[in-house]
C-alpha positions in Angstrom: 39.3 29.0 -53.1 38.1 32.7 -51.9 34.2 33.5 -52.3 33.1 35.4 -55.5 32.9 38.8 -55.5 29.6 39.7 -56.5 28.8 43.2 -58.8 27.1 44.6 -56.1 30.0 44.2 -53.3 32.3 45.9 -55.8 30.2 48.7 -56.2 29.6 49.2 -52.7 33.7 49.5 -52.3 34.1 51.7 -55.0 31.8 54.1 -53.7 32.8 53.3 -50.2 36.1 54.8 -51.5 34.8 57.3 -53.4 33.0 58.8 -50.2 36.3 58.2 -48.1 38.7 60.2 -51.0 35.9 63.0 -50.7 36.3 63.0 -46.7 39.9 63.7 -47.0 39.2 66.8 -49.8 36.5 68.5 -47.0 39.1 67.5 -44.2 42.0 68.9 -45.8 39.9 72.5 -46.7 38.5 72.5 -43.4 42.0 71.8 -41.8 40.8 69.1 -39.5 37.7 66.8 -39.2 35.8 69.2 -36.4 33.9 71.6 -38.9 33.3 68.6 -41.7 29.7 68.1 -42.1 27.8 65.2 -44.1 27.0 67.7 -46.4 30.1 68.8 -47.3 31.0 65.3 -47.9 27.7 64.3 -50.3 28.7 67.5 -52.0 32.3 66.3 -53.0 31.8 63.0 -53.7 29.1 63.9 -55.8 26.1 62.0 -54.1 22.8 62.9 -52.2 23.0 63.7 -48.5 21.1 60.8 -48.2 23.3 58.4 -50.1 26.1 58.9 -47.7 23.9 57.5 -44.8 23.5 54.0 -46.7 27.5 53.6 -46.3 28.2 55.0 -42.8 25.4 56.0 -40.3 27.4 59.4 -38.9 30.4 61.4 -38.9 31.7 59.5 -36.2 31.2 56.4 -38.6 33.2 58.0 -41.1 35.7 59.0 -39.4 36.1 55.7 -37.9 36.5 54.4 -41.8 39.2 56.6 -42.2 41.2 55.8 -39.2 40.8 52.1 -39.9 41.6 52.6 -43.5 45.1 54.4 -42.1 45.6 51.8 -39.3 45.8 49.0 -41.7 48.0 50.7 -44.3 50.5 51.3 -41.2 50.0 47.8 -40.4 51.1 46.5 -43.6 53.8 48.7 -44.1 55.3 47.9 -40.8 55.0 44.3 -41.5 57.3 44.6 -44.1 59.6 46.6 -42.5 59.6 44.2 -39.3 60.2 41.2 -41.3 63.7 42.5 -43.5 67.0 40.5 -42.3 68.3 43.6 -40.9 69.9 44.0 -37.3 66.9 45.3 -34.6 67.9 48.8 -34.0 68.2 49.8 -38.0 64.4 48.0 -37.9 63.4 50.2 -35.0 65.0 53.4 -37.0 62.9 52.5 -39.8 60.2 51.9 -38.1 60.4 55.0 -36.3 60.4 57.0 -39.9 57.9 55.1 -40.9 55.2 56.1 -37.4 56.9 60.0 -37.9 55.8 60.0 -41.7 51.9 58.7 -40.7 52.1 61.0 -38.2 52.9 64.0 -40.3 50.4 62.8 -43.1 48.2 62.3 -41.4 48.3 65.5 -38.7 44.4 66.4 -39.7 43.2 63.2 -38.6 45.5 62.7 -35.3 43.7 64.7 -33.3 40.3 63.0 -33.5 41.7 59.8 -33.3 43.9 60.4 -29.4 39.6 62.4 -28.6 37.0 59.5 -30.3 39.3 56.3 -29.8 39.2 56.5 -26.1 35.8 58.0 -25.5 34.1 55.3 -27.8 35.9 52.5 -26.2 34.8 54.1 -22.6 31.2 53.5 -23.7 32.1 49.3 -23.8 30.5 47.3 -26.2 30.5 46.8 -30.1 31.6 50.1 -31.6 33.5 51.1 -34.6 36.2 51.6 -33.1 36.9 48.8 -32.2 38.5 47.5 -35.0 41.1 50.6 -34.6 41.8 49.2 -31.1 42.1 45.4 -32.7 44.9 47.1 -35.0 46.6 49.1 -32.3 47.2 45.6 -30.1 48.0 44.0 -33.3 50.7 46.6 -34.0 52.1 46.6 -30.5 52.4 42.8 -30.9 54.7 43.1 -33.9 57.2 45.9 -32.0 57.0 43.9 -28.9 58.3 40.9 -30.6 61.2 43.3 -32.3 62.4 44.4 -29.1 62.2 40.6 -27.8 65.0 40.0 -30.0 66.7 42.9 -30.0 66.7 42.5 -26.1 68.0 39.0 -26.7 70.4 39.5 -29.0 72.2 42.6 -26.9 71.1 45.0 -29.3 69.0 46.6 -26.6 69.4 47.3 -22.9 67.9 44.4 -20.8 63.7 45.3 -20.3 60.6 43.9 -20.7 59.6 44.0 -24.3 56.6 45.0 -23.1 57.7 48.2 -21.5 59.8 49.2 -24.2 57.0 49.1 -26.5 54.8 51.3 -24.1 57.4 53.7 -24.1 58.5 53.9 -28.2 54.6 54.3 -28.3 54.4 57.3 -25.8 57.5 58.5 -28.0 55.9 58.2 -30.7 52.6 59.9 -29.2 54.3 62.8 -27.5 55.6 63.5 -31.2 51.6 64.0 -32.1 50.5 65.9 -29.6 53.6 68.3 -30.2 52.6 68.4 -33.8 49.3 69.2 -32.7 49.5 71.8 -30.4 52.8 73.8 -31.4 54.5 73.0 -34.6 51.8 71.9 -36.8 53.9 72.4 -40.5 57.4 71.2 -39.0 56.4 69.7 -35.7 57.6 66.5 -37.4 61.1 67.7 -38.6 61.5 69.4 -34.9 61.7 65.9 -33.4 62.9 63.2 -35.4 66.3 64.0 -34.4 65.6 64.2 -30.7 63.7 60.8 -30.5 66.4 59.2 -32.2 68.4 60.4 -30.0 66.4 59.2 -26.6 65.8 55.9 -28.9 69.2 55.4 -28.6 69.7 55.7 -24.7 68.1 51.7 -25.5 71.4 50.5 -26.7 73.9 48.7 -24.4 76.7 50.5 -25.2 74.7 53.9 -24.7 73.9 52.5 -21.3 77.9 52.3 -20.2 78.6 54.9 -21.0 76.3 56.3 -19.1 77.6 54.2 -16.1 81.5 55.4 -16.6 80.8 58.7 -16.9 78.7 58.9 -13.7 
């Protein structure tokens, strides 16, 4: 039987939420997270400066909040996608779609996450962040297992699962930072066709004929 939710808990979400869905309004005006103050924030959800501080002790804190709150929406979807009775290469395609759509609605908040995760995480210790890290490892658990059995049932070139996890990833990544520096309203669009394309250099049959024409 789960614990009862008490009045107060639900009122500290709802306005936990409330603070978050006003973060993304300043975000989305400002056109990233960089010139966002507190302020801005209080202002648009509606609250004293001061209130803010009782739900997240800085920007990086809120920030953080969003990210998570992102990390575990991809990690749900994904785990829906990963579990459908479909062959592992129409799961990787979809799961592909699925990173390319977070990436491209979520293109304000991309950048801060590839700056803070890292340098937080440097610091070592208990951090915020460290749930976001918790969810990456969690997430590169689930595509590791897909390309286990796509690996083992000849869908995909013989690799480490591993590896070809690190390397959808960096795909995946490269995609971002593309986004982020060049194309940010199509950077998207640009590239889906290409990574499909380098995707599929991971089938077996893409592999020979690589080999005959050589």
């Amino acid at each position: 039987m789960s614990p009862k939710v008490t009045k107060k808990e639900v009122l500290t979400r709802f306005r936990t939420q409330e603070i978050l869905t006003a973060a993304r309004r300043v975000m989305e005006a400002r056109g990233g997270v960089e010139a966002v103050t507190m302020e801005e924030v209080a202002q648009a959800a509606g609250v004293a400066k001061g209130t803010i501080y009782l739900y997240f002790q800085s920007k990086d804190h809120l920030i953080c909040a969003l990210m998570s709150q992102v990390g575990e929406n991809l990690h749900r979807d994904l785990s829906g996608l990963l579990s459908a009775p479909l062959p592992a290469w129409d799961r990787l395609l979809a799961v592909m779609r699925l990173c390319l759509d977070y990436l491209r609605r979520e293109r304000l908040l991309f950048p801060a996450y590839f700056r803070d995760l890292p340098r937080h995480l440097s610091k070592g210790g208990e951090t915020p962040f460290r749930r976001i890290q918790e969810l990456e490892e969690e997430i590169l658990t689930q595509l590791t297992q897909l390309f286990h059995q796509g690996v083992s049932q000849g869908e995909f070139v013989v690799a480490e699962p591993r590896l070809l996890t690190y390397l959808f990833r960096g795909l995946i990544r490269a995609v971002g930072h593309y986004q982020m520096q060049r194309a940010p309203e199509n950077g998207v669009g640009e590239a889906e066709p290409v990574l499909q394309a380098l995707l599929g250099g991971l089938r077996p049959s893409a592999l020979s004929r690589e080999v005959a024409s050589a």
